[in-house]
Every structure is written in structure tokens, then in C-alpha cells.
C-alpha positions as CSV (number, residue, x, y, z in Angstrom):
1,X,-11.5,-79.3,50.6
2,X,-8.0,-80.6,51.4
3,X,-7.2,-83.0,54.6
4,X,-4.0,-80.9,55.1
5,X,-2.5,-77.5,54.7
6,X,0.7,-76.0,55.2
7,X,1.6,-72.3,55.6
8,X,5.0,-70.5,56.3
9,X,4.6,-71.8,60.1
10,X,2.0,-74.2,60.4
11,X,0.9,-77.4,59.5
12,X,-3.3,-78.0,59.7
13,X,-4.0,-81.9,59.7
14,X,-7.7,-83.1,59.9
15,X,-8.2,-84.2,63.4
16,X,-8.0,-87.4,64.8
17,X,-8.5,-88.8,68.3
18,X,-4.7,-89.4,68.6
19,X,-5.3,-85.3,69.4
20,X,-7.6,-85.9,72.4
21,X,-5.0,-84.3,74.9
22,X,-5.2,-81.1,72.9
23,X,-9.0,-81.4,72.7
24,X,-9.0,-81.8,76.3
25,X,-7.1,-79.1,76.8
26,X,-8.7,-76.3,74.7
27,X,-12.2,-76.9,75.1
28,X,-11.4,-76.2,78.5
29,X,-10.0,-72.8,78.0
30,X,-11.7,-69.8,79.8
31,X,-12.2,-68.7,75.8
32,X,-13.7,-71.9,74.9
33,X,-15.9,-72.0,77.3
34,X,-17.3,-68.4,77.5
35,X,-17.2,-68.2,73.8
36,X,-18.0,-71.4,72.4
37,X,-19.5,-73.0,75.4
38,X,-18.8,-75.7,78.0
39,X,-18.4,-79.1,76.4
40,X,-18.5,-80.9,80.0
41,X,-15.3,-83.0,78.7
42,X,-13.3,-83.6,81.4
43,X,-11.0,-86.6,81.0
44,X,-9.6,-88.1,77.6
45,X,-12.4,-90.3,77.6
46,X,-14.7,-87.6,76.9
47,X,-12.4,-85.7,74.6
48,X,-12.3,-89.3,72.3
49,X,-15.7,-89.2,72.6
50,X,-16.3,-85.8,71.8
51,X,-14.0,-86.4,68.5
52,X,-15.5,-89.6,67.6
53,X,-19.0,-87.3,67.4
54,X,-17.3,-84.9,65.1
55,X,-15.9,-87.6,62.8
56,X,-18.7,-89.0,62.4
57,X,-20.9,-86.3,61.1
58,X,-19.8,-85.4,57.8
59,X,-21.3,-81.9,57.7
60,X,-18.0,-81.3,60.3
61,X,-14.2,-81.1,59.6
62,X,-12.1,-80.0,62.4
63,X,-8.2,-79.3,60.9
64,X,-5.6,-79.3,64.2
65,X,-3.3,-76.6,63.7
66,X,-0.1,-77.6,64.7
67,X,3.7,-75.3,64.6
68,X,6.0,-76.5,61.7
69,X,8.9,-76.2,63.8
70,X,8.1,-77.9,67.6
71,X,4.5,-80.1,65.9
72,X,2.6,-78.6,68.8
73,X,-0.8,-78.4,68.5
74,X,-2.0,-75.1,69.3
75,X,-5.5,-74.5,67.6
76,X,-8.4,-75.5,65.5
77,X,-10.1,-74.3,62.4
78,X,-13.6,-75.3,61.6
79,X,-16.0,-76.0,59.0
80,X,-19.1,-76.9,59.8
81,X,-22.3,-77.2,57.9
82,X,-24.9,-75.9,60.5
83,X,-28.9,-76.4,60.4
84,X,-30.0,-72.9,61.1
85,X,-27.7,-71.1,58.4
86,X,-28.3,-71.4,54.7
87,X,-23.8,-71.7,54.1
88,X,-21.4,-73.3,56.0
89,X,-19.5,-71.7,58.7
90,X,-15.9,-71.4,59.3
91,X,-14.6,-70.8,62.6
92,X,-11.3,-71.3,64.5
93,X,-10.2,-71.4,68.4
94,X,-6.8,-71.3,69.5
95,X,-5.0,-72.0,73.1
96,X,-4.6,-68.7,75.0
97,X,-0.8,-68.8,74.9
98,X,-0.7,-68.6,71.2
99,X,-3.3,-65.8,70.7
100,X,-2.1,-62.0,69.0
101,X,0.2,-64.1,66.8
102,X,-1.1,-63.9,63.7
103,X,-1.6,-68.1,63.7
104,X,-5.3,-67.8,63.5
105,X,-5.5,-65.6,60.5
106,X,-2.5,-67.3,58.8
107,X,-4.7,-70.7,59.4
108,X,-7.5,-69.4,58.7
109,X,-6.8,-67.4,55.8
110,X,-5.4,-70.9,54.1
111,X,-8.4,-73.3,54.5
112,X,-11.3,-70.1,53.7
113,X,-9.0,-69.3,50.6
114,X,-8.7,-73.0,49.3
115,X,-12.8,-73.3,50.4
116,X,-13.6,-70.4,48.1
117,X,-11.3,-71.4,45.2
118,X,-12.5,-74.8,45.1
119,X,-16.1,-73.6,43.2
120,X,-18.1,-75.8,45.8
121,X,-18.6,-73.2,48.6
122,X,-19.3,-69.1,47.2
123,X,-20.5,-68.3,50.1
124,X,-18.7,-69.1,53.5
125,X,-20.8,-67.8,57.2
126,X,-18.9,-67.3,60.4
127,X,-21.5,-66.7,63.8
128,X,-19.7,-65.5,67.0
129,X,-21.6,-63.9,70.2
130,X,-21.6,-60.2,70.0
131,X,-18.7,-59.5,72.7
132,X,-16.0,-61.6,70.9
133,X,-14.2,-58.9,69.9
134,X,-11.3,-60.6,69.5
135,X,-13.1,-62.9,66.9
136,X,-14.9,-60.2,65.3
137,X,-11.7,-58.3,64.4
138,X,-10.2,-61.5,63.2
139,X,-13.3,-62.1,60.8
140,X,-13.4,-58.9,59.4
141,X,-9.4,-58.7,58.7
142,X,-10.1,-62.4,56.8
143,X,-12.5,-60.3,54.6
144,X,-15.3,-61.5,56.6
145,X,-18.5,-58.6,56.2
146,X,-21.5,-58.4,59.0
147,X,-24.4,-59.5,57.6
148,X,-26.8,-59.2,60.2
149,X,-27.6,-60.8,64.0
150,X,-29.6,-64.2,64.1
151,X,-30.8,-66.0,67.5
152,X,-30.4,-69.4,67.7
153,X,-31.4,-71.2,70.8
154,X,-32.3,-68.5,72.3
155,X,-28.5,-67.1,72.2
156,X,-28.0,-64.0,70.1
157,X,-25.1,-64.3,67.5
158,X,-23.2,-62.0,65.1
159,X,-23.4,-63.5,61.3
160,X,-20.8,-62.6,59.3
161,X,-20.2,-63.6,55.0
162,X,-17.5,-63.9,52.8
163,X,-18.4,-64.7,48.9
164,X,-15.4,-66.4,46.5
165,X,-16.2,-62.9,44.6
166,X,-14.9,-61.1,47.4
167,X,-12.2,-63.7,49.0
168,X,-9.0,-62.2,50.6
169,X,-6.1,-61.9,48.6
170,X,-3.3,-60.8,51.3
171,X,-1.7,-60.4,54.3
172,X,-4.1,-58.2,55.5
């Protein structure tokens, strides 16, 4: 697993609390927080905070995807090595004004490619809530297959899997 990636437009740098603003921003997101959930950050205190948590567990990587051309952040990809799944999940959220883009599955595409590749992860999970449909479709265009629907805390979630045998080759 690389700390960086670059694609044709973006740049994806592991995060660092010198990209609290951003945090702040996006977890607070109508999207974040009806599809990922409500964080309660509120100030960049929290959002340090908040990252400081993620750097320290080292069954998380968060890479900041950032444009090549104006280095704004505008999203995250995920991988995150959950308790209640047998694989590790990928997973992505972007800021609304850079959604139906094609940034997500460009950044996406990299990182689950390079994960696949690198022999250490042959199977890759992604969970989302059953009406992110917007999420769903973006799984299943990475090569993403439904595997079946799992409850964790007592919220029902979508699991979808990806095997290096079956890894995306495209621009699908």
C-alpha cells in the first residue's frame, strides 16, 4: 500500500492534520452525515482530534484526494480494516460540489487496483446503507459485486467484494 498516488487529475496524499479544514468540512456534508453518519466535529479542534484517532489506529488509512491542477482537497478514499468483516473495506466520500465527475472512481480505481496488485489484500469489502445509490453504482462500476446484506449495530448495510482475480482493468 502506497502513501501517495497520482492519476491524470488527482493527487491522493495520506492524511495529515494539516487537512483538518477539509475534515471539518466534509464530515459535515448533508452526504456524510446521512450516509456515513454524524461525527459531532464541529470546530478544527475536533476535526485534529478526529484525525489524530485515525492516525493512530493502524488498521485505518485515509488518502486526501486533492486536484492536480488548483491542490484542492476535494475527497477521501478509505481503507479500513473493520472488526465485524472478515477483509478490509474500501470506501471513499467526496464534497458535494465535486460529485458526477468521475473523481471518485478515478481515485478509487487507483488505490483498489494497487491494493489488489500488491498480493497482500485478494479480497477487498466495501459496506454502504441500502439507499446510497449513488455509492452503490460507483462500487459496482469499480468491479465491486454484492455479496449479501449484514447488520451491524443494529444498522442494516449492503456488503459488496472485489477479489485481485476479478480486479478492474478499465475505464469502466
Amino acid at each position: 500500500m502506497k502513501l501517495n498516488y497520482t492519476t491524470n487529475r488527482l493527487l491522493l496524499q495520506t492524511l495529515t492534520e494539516t487537512d483538518a479544514a477539509f475534515i471539518l468540512e466534509l464530515v459535515n456534508t448533508a452526504g456524510w452525515i446521512r450516509f456515513i453518519g454524524d461525527r459531532n466535529i464541529k470546530n478544527i479542534d475536533d476535526a485534529v482530534n478526529y484525525i489524530r484517532k485515525i492516525l493512530s489506529n493502524p488498521s485505518i488509512t485515509y488518502w486526501v484526494v486533492t486536484l492536480k491542477e488548483t491542490d484542492v482537497p476535494v475527497g477521501l478514499v478509505t481503507f479500513i480494516k473493520r472488526d465485524y468483516l472478515d477483509h478490509p473495506d474500501i470506501g471513499f466520500a467526496f464534497l458535494p460540489a465535486y460529485n458526477n465527475q468521475g473523481l471518485a472512481f478515478e481515485a478509487t480505481k487507483e488505490v483498489l487496483n494497487d491494493l489488489l496488485n500488491s498480493g497482500k489484500y485478494p479480497t477487498i469489502l466495501a459496506t454502504t446503507i441500502p439507499d446510497n445509490i449513488a455509492s452503490i453504482n460507483l462500487l459496482q462500476k469499480l468491479g465491486l459485486f454484492f455479496s449479501r446484506e449484514i447488520t451491524y449495530e443494529g444498522l442494516a448495510l449492503k456488503l459488496f467484494c472485489i477479489n485481485a482475480t476479478n480486479k478492474i482493468t478499465g475505464n469502466q
